[in-house]
C-alpha positions in Angstrom: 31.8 42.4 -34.6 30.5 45.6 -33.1 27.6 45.3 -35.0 27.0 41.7 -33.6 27.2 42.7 -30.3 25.1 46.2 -30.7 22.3 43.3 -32.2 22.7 41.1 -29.1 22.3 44.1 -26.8 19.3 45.6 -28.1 18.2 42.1 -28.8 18.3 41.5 -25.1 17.2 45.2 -24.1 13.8 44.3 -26.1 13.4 41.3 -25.0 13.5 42.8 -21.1 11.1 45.0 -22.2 8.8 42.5 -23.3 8.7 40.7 -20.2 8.0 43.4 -17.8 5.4 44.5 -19.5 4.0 41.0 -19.8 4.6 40.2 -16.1 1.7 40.9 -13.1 3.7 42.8 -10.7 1.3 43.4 -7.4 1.4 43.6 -3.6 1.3 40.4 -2.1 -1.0 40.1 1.7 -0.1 38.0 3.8 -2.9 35.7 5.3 -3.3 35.8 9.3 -3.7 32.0 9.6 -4.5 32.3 13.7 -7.4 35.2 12.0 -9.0 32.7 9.2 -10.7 29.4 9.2 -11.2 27.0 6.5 -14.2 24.7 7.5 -14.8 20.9 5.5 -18.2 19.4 4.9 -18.7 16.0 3.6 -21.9 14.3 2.9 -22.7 10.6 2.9 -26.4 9.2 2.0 -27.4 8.9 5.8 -26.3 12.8 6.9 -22.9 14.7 6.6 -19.7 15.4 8.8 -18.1 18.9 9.3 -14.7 20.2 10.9 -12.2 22.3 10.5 -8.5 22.6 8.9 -5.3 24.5 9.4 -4.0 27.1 6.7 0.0 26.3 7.1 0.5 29.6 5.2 -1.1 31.8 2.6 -1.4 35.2 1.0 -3.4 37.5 -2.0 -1.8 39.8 -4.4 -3.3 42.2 -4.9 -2.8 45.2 -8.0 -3.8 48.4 -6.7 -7.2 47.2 -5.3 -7.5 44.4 -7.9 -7.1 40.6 -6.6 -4.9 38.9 -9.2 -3.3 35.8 -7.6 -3.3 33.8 -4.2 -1.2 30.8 -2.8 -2.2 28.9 0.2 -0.6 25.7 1.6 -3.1 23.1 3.6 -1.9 21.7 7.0 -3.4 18.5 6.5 -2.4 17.3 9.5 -4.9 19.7 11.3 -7.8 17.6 10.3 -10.4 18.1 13.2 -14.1 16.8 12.8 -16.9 19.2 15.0 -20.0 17.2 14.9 -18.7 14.5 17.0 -17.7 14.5 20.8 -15.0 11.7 21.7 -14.5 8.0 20.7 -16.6 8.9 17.7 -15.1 12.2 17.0 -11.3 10.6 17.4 -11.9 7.6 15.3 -13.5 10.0 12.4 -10.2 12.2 12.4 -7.6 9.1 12.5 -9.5 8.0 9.6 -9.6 10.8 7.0 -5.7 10.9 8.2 -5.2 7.7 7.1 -4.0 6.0 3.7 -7.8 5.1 3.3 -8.9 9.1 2.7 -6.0 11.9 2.8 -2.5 10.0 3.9 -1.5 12.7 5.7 1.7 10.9 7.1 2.9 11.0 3.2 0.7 13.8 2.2 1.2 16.7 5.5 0.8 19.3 2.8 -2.1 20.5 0.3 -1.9 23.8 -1.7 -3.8 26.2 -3.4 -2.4 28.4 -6.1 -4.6 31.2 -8.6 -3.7 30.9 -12.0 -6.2 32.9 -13.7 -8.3 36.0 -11.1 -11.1 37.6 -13.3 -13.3 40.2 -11.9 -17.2 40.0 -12.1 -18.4 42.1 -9.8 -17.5 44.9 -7.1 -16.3 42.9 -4.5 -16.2 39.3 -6.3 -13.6 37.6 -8.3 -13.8 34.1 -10.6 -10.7 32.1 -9.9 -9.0 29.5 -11.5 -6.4 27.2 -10.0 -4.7 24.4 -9.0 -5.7 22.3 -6.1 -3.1 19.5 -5.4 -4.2 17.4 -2.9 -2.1 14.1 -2.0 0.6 14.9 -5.0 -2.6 14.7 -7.5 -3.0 18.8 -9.0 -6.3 19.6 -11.2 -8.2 22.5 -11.9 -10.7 23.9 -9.7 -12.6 27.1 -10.6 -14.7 28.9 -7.6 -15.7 32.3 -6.8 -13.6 34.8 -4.2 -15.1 37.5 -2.6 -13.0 40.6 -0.9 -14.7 43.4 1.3 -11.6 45.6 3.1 -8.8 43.1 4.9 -11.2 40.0 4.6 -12.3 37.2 1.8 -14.4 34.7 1.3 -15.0 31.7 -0.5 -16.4 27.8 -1.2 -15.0 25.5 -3.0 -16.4 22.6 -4.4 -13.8 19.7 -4.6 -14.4 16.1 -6.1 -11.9 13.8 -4.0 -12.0 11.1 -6.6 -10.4 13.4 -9.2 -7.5 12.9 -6.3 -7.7 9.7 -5.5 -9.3 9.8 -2.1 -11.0 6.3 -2.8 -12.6 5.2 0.7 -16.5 4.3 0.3 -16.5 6.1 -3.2 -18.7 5.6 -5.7 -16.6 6.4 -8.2 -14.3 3.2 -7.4 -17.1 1.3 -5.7 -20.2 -0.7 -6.3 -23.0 -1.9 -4.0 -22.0 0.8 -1.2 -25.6 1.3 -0.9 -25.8 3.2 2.2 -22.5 3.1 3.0 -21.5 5.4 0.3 -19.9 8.9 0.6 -20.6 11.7 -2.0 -17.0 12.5 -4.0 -18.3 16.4 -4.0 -16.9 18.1 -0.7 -16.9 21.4 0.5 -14.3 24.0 1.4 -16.0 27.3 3.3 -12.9 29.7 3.3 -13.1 33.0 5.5 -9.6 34.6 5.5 -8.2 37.9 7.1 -5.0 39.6 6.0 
């Protein structure tokens, strides 16, 4: 019996072991949302729109001076468009609100969380995560880069791979000039 038990406890001590060695410990920074701006840019075969959105919340960890993770969450319900000026402007927000693009009555939330932060350079990181937009998550890869309390970044996001169907070409034929690229952009300057 006391042998049984002396084999569960050092069982249990190595096992410890093995997972806090194994696990990233780091500081985590906390992301000052009223600081940062995330800016969209959507293009369409007769010109582009761009506006802004809302980080809900957000932060970096960081190991010694080394990035290694990051989690943001998307208020999608901050969707402004900054090309347009009034009716225009209005209707092109209630729209990429609505069912037909983001569904942010159902969807008020997007998030943003590293899985895999590889260094290849001084200041610039390759990330890996997860991008789950409208309860859809797939990978998306991009490049951070860090210089003293700020960060930077664009990400390159295909909204059909989420289901964001309107005037896609990926879902639809003979859009002709009515069609909007799938590819969007994501410029990211944070400060924490």
């Amino acid at each position: 019996m006391k042998n049984k038990i002396l084999s569960i406890v050092i069982l249990t001590v190595v096992a410890f072991m093995g997972i806090s060695f194994t696990i990233k410990d780091g500081t985590r920074k906390e992301v000052k949302i009223e600081k940062s701006k995330v800016v969209w840019k959507a293009y369409k075969v007769t010109g582009s729109h761009v506006g802004t959105i809302v980080l809900k919340e957000g932060s970096l960890t960081f190991e010694k001076d080394k990035l290694i993770g990051g989690k943001f969450i998307i208020d999608m319900t901050t969707i402004t468009n900054t090309d347009q000026k009034g009716e225009y402007k209005q209707k092109l927000e209630e729209h990429l609100k609505s069912d037909d693009f983001f569904g942010v009555n159902t969807y008020p939330t997007s998030t943003l969380t590293f899985k895999k932060v590889k260094v290849i350079g001084k200041n610039s990181y390759k990330v890996i995560g997860n991008l789950t937009i409208k309860g859809i998550t797939n990978s998306i890869d991009f490049v951070v880069s860090i210089y003293g309390k700020k960060a930077t970044a664009t990400l390159k996001v295909d909204r059909a791979k989420y289901n964001v169907r309107y005037g896609s070409t990926s879902f639809f034929d003979n859009l002709k000039d009515k069609a909007i690229y799938d590819e969007f952009d994501l410029i990211v300057d944070l400060e924490f």
